[in-house]
MDTraj code that builds the backbone (N, CA, C; nanometers):
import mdtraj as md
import numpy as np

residues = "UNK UNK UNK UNK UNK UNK UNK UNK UNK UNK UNK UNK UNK UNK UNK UNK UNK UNK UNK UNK UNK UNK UNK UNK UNK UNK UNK UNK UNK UNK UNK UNK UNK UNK UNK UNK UNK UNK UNK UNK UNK UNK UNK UNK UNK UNK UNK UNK UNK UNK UNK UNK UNK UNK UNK UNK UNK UNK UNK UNK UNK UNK UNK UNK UNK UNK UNK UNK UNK UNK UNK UNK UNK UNK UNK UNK UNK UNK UNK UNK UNK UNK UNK UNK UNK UNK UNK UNK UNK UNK UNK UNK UNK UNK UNK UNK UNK UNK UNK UNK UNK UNK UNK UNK UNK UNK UNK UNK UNK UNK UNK UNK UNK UNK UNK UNK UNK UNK UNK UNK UNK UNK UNK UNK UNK UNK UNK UNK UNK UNK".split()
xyz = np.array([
    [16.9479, 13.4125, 16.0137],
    [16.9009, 13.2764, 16.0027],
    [16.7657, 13.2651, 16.0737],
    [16.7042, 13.1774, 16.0435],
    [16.5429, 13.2015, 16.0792],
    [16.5181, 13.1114, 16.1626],
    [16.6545, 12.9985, 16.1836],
    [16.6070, 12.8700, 16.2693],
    [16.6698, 12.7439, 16.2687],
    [16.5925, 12.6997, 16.1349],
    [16.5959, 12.5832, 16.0650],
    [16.7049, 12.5463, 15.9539],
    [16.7444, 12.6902, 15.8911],
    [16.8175, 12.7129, 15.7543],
    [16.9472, 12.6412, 15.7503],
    [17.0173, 12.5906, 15.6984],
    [17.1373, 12.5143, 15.6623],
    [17.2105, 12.6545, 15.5858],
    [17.3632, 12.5957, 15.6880],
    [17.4599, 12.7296, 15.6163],
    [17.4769, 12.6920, 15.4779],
    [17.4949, 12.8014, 15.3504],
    [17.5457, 12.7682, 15.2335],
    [17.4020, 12.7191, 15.1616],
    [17.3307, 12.7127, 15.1984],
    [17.1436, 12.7193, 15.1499],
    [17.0656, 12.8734, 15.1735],
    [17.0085, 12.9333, 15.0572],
    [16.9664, 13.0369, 15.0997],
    [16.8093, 13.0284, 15.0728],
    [16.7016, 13.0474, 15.1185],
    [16.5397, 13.0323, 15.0331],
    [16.5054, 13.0833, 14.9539],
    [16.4560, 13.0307, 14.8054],
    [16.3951, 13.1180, 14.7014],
    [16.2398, 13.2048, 14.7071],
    [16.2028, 13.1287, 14.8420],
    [16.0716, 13.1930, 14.8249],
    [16.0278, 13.1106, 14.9983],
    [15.9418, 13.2172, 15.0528],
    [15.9513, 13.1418, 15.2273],
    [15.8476, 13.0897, 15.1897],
    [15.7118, 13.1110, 15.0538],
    [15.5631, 13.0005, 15.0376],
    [15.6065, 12.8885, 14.9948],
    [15.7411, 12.8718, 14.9177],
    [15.7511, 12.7303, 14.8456],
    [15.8336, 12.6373, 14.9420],
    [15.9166, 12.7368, 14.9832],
    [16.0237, 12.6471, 15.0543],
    [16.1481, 12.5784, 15.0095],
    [16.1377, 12.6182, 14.8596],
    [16.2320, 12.5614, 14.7695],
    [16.3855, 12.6156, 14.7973],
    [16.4819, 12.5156, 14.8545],
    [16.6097, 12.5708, 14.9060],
    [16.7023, 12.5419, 14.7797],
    [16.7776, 12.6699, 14.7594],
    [16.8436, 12.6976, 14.6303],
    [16.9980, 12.6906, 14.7203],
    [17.0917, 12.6524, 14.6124],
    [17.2114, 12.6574, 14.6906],
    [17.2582, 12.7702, 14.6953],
    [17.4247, 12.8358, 14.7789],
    [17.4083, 12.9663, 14.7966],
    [17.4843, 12.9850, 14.6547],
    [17.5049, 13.1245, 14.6313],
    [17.5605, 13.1603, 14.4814],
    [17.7722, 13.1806, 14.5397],
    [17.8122, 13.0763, 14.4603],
    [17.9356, 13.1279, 14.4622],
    [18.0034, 13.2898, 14.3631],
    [18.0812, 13.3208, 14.4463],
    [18.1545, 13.4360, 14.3856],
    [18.2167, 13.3743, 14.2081],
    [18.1847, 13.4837, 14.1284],
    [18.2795, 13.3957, 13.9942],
    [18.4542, 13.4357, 14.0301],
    [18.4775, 13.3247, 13.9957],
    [18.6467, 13.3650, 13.9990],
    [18.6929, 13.4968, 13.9708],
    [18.8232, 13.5202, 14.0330],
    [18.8713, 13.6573, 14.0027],
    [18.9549, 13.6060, 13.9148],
    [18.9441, 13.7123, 13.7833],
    [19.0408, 13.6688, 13.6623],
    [19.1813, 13.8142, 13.6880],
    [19.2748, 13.7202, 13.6457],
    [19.4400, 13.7708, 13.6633],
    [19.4294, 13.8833, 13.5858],
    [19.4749, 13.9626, 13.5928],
    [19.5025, 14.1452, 13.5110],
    [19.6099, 14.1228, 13.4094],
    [19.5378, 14.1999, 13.3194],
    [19.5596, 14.1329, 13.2212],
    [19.6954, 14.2601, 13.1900],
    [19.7843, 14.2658, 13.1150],
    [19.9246, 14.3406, 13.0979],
    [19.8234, 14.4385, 12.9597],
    [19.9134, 14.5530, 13.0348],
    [19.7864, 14.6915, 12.9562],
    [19.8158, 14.7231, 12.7830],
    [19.7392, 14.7082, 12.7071],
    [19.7477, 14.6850, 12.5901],
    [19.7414, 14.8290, 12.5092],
    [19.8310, 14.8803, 12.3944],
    [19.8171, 15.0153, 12.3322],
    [19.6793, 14.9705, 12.2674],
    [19.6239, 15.0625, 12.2432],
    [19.4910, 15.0692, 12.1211],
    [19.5648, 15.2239, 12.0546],
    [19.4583, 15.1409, 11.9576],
    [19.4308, 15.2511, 11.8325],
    [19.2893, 15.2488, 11.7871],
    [19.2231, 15.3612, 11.7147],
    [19.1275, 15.3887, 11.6906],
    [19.1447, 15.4169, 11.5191],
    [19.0462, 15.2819, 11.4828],
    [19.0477, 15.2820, 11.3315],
    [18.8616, 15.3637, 11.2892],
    [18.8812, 15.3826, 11.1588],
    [18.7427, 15.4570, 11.0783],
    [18.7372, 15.3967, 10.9545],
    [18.5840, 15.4366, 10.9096],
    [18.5697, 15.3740, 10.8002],
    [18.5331, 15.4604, 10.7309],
    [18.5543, 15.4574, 10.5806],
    [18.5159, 15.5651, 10.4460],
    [18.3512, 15.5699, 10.4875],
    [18.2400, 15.4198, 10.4939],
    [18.1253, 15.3957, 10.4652],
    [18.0337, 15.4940, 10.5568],
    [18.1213, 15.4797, 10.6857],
    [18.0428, 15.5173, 10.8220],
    [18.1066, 15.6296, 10.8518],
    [18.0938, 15.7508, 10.8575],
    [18.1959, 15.8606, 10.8373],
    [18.1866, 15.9201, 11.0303],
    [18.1095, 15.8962, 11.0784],
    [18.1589, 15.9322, 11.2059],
    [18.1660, 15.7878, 11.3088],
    [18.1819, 15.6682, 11.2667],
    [18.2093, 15.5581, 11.3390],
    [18.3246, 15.5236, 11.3600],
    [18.3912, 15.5026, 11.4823],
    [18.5305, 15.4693, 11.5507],
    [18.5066, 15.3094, 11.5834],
    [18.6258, 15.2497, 11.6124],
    [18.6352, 15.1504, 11.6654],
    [18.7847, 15.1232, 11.7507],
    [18.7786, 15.0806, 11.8510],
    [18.9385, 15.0545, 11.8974],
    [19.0073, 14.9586, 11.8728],
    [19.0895, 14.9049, 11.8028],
    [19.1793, 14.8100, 11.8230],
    [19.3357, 14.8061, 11.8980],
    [19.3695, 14.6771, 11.8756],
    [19.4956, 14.6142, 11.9004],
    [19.6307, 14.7061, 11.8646],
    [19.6444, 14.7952, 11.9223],
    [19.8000, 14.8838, 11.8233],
    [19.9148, 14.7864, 11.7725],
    [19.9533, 14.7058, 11.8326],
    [20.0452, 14.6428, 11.7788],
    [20.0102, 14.5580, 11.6526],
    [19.8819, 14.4657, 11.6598],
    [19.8772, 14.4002, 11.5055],
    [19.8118, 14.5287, 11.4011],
    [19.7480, 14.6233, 11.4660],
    [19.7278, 14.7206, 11.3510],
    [19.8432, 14.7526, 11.2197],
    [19.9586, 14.8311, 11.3375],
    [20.0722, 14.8640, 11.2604],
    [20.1579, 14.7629, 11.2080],
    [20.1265, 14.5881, 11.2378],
    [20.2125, 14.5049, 11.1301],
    [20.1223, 14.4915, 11.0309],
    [19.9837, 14.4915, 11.0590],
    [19.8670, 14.4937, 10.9310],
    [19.8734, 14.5814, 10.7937],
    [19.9131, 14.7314, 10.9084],
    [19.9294, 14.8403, 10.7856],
    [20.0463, 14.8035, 10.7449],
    [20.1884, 14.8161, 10.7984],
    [20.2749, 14.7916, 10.6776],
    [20.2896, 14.6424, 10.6276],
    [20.2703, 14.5875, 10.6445],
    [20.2097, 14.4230, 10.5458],
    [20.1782, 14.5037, 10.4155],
    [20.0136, 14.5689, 10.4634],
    [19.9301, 14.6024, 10.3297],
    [19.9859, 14.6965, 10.2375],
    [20.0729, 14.7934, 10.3056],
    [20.1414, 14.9075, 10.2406],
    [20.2707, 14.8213, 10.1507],
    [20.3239, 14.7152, 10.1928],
    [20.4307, 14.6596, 10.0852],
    [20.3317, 14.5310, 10.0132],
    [20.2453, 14.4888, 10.0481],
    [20.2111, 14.3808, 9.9317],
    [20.0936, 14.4986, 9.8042],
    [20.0456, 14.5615, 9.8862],
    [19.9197, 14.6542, 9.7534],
    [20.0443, 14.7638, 9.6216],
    [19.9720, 14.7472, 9.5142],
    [20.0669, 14.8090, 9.4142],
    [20.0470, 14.9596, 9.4144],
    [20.1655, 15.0235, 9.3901],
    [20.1574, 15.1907, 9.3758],
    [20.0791, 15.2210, 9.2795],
    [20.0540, 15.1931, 9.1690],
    [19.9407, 15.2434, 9.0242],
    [19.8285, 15.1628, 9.0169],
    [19.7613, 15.1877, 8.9767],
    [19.6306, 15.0797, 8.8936],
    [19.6477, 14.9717, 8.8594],
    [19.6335, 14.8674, 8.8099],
    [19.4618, 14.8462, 8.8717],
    [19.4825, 14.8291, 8.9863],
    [19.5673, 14.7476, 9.0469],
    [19.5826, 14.7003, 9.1975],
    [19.5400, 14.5629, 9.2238],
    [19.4786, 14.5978, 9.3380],
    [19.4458, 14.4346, 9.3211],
    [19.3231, 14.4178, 9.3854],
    [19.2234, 14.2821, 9.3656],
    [19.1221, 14.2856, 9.4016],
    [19.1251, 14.2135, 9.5933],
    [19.0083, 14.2166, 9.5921],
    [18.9602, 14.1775, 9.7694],
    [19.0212, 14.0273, 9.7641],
    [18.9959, 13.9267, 9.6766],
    [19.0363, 13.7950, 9.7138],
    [19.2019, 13.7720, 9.6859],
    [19.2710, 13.8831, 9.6064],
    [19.3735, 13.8882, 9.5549],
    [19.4721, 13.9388, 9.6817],
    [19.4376, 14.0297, 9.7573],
    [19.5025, 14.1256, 9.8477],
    [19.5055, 14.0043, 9.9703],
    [19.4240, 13.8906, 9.9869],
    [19.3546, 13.8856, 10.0555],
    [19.4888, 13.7373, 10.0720],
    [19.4861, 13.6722, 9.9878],
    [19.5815, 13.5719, 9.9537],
    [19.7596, 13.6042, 9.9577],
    [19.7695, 13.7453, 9.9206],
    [19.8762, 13.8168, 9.9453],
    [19.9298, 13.8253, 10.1149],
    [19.8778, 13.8807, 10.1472],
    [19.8564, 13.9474, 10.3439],
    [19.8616, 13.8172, 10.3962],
    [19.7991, 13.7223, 10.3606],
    [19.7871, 13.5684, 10.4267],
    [19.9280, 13.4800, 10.3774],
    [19.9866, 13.5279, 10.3008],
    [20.1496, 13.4540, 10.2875],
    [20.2569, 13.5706, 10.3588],
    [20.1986, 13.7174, 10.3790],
    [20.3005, 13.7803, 10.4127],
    [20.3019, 13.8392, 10.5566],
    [20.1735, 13.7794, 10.6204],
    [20.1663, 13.8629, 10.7660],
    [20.2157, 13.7106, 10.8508],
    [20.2772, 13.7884, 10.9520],
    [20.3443, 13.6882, 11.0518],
    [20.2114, 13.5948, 11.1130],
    [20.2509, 13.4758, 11.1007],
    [20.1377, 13.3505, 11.1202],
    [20.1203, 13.3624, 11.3065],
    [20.2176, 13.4123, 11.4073],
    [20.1586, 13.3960, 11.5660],
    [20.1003, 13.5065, 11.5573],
    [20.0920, 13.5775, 11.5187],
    [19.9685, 13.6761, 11.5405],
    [19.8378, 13.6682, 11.4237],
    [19.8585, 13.6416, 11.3518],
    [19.7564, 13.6466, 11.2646],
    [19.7383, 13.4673, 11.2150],
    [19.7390, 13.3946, 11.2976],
    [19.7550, 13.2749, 11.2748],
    [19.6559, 13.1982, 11.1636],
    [19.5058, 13.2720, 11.1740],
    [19.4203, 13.1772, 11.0849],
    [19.3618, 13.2295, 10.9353],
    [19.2786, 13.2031, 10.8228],
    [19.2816, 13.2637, 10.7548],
    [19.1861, 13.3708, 10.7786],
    [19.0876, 13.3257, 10.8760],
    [18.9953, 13.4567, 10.8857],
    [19.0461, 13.5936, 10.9823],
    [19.1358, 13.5513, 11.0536],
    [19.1918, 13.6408, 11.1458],
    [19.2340, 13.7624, 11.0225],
    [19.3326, 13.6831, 10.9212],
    [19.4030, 13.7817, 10.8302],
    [19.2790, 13.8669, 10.7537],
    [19.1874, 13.7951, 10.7136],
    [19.1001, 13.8722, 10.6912],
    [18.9832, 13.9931, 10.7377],
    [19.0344, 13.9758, 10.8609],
    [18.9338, 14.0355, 10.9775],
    [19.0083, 14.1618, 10.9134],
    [19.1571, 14.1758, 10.9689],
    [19.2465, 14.2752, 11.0017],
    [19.3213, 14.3203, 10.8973],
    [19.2598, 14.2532, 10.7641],
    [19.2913, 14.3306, 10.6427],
    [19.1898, 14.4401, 10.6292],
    [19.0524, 14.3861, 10.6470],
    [18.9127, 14.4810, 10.6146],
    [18.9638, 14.6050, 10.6960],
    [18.9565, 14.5208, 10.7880],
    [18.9724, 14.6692, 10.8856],
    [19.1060, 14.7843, 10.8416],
    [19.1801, 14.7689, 10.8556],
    [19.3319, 14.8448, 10.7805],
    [19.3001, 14.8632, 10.6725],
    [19.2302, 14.8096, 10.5201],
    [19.2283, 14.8929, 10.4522],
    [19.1157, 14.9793, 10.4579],
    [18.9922, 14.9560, 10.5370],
    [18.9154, 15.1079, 10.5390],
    [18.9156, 15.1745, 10.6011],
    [19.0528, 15.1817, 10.6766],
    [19.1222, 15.2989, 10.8246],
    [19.2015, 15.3376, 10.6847],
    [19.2742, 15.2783, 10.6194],
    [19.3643, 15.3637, 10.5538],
    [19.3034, 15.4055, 10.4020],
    [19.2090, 15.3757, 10.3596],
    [19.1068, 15.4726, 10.2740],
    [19.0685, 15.5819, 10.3219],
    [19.0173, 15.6060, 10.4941],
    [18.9978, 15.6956, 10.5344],
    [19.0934, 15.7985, 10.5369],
    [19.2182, 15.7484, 10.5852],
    [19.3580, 15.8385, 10.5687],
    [19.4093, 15.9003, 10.4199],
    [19.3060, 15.8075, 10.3129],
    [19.3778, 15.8594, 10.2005],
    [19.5525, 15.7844, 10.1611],
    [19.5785, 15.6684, 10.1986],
    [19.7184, 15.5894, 10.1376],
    [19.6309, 15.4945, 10.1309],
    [19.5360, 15.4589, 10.1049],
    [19.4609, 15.3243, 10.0221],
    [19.3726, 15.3779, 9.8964],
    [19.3801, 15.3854, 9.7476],
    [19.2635, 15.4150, 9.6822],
    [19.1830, 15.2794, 9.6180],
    [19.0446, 15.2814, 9.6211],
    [18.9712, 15.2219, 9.6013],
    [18.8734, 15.2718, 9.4742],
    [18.9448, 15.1627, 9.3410],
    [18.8999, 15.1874, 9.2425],
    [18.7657, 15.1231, 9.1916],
    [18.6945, 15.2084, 9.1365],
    [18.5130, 15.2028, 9.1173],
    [18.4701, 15.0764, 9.0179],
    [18.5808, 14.9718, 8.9940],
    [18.6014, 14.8882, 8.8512],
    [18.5027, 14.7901, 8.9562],
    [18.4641, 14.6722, 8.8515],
    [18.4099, 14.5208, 8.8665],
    [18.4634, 14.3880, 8.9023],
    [18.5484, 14.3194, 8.9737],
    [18.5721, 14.3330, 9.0790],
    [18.6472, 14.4474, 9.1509],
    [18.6067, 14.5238, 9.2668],
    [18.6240, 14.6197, 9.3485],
    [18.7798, 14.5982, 9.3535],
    [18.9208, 14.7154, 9.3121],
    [19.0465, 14.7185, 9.3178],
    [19.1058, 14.7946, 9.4265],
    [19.2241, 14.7608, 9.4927],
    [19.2541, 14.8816, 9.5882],
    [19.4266, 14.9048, 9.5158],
    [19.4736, 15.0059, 9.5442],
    [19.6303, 15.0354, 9.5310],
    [19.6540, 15.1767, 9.6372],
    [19.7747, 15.1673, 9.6455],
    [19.8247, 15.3095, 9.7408],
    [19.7939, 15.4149, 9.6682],
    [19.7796, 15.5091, 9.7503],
    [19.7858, 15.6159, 9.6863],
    [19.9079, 15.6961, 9.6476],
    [19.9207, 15.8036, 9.5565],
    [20.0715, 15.8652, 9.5232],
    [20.1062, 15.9782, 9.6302],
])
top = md.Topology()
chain = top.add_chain()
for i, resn in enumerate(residues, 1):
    res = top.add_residue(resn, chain, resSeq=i)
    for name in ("N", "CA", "C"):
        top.add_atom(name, md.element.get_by_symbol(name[0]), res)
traj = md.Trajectory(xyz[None], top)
């Protein structure tokens, strides 16, 4: 302290004199309960990883694995998309974009795996593979 200074006041500058208040600590946030991941890939980006959520992954994949058809044509992006959103459990996947987040993602982890094929038609089709 130099003298004059007020506790809980620190100086921004000793030419201006301008007294700044002192900086509080940010809260300590509660620990959070340790979460599985998984590491999904994409066909597009062939050496790009990403980590997710293990638990909504694997209700994502088998969702997509019982609503997508075993043969051709399959079905398209807005089609699959409307499917997964009546058949994935609403507390985890509660909104429509959520379902859509975690459809994209699951089906181009499982294109990569080879049990999603993605047919070259006009609108873009997906079905399992045999």
């Amino acid at each position: 302290m130099f003298g004059n200074e007020q506790p809980g006041i620190y100086w921004a500058s000793i030419e201006t004199g301008v007294a700044m208040p002192a900086r509080k600590a940010p809260p300590k946030k509660k620990a959070q309960p340790e979460r599985r991941m998984t590491i999904v890939r994409t066909p597009n980006k062939p050496n790009y990883t990403q980590r997710v959520d293990a638990e909504a992954y694997e209700i994502m994949r088998k969702t997509m694995l019982k609503v997508l058809p075993a043969k051709p044509p399959g079905l398209t992006q807005a089609e699959m998309w409307a499917a997964l959103e009546k058949a994935a459990p609403k507390p985890l996947f509660g909104t429509r974009w959520k379902v859509g987040w975690w459809m994209k993602t699951v089906q181009l982890d499982l294109e990569v795996q080879k049990l999603v094929v993605r047919e070259r038609t006009k609108p873009l089709r997906w079905h399992r593979a045999k």
